[in-house]
Steps between C-alpha positions, in 0.01 A plus 500: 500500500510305833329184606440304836375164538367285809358244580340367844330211590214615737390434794255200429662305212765255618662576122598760259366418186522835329824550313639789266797766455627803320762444209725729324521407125842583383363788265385660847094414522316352769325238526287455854326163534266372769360138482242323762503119530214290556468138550553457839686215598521459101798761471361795450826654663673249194277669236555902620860444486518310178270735324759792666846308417391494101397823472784616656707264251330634188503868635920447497478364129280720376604755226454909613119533550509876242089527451206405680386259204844343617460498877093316402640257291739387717288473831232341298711216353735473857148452759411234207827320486497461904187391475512224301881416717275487776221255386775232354662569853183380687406247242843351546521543890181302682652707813422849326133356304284806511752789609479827327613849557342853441735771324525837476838636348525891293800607271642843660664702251536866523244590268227206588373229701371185374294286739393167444304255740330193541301434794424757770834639618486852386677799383467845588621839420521790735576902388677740739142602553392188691282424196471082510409299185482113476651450130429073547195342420404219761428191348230397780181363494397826749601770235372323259185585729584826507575551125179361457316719741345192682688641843674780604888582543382543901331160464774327336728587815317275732380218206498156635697377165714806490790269489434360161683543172402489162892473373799355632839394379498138488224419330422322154496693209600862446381743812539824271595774751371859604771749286468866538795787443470831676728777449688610805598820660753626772354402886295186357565219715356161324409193732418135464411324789317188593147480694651471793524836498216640268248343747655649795535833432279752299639739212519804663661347758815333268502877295527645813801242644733498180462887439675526867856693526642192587766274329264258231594167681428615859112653322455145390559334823292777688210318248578198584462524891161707408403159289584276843397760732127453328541118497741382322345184432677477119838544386624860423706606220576831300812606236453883433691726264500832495579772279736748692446827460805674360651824721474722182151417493456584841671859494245582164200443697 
């Protein structure tokens, strides 16, 4: 496996409020995290980092992630345990009242992926094919929309309340996350990004980009001026991993 990660600001928003990473647990899996404040001038740069920072922490802590039951459980009671760290936070800090974060983070091991997500940053996984599939569930009121078959996905891209969630870390309560394991094969890349990206450029388009024959970091920045060069009104962020494909299995084909 390799990873990249980046973030950039944009060219409208006078702050990043997107935060996120890639980690190496000391058994050797990934795990790629992406996180999109919101709040304003009520830290939502403060709540994409915290949310980041303990995940990060318990990913260090956490015992060897061996089946995907594990990898569930432990996403599942993590995006839940930042959650509620995040409401005291606010409650606690008049300054950071109302802040909250989306999250997307997924497990990498070398025989799966777990994904989890609240909110509307999303993950993806792309073959060697160019084949594209969102793995996420947005937690918006648009695809709720869609799900429902009120609009469709074509409408939803130009929906006056496209901006707004369902779910978001920070709230009251328990926010019960999107979990999903996919198995994983050699020349799958996996990436989470924020909306600053999704809303800038189309699928085919990112399949297209991170399938290049170029090194994974500099195929993530090529997306990122795409994302600006079509606005760039948003913050842009993406962590990738993907599975190398191994020179033995190269010579068989």
């Amino acid at each position: 496996m390799q990873s990249a990660f980046i973030s950039d600001q944009g060219k409208v928003r006078r702050l990043n409020e997107d935060a996120g990473g890639v980690y190496l647990h000391p058994h050797g899996h990934l795990l790629a995290v992406v996180a999109d404040g919101m709040g304003g001038h009520k830290a939502g740069d403060v709540a994409s980092l915290m949310a980041v920072e303990k995940i990060q922490e318990l990913w260090m802590d956490s015992p060897a992630i061996l089946k995907p039951r594990d990898a569930e459980n432990w996403l599942q009671s993590s995006i839940e345990n930042i959650n509620r760290d995040l409401h005291l936070f606010a409650h606690t800090n008049k300054d950071c009242e109302g802040m909250g974060t989306t999250i997307v983070a997924a497990i990498c091991t070398e025989e799966f992926v777990t994904i989890g997500n609240v909110g509307d940053s999303r993950g993806y996984i792309v073959s060697q094919a160019n084949k594209i599939r969102q793995v996420t569930e947005d937690h918006s009121f648009v695809n709720a929309l869609v799900q429902s078959g009120e609009i469709t996905k074509r409408d939803a891209e130009h929906h006056p309340r496209k901006n707004l969630l369902l779910k978001s870390l920070g709230s009251s309560g328990l926010v019960n996350p999107s979990i999903s394991t996919i198995t994983i094969d050699e020349g799958n890349i996996i990436i989470l990004c924020s909306d600053g990206l999704s809303n800038k450029i189309d699928e085919v388009k990112i399949a297209d980009t991170i399938t290049q024959a170029l090194p994974l970091k500099e195929r993530a920045s090529i997306m990122v001026d795409i994302a600006n060069q079509n606005g760039g009104e948003d913050n842009i962020t993406i962590a990738a991993v993907e599975y190398v494909v191994s020179k033995e299995s190269e010579e068989t084909r």
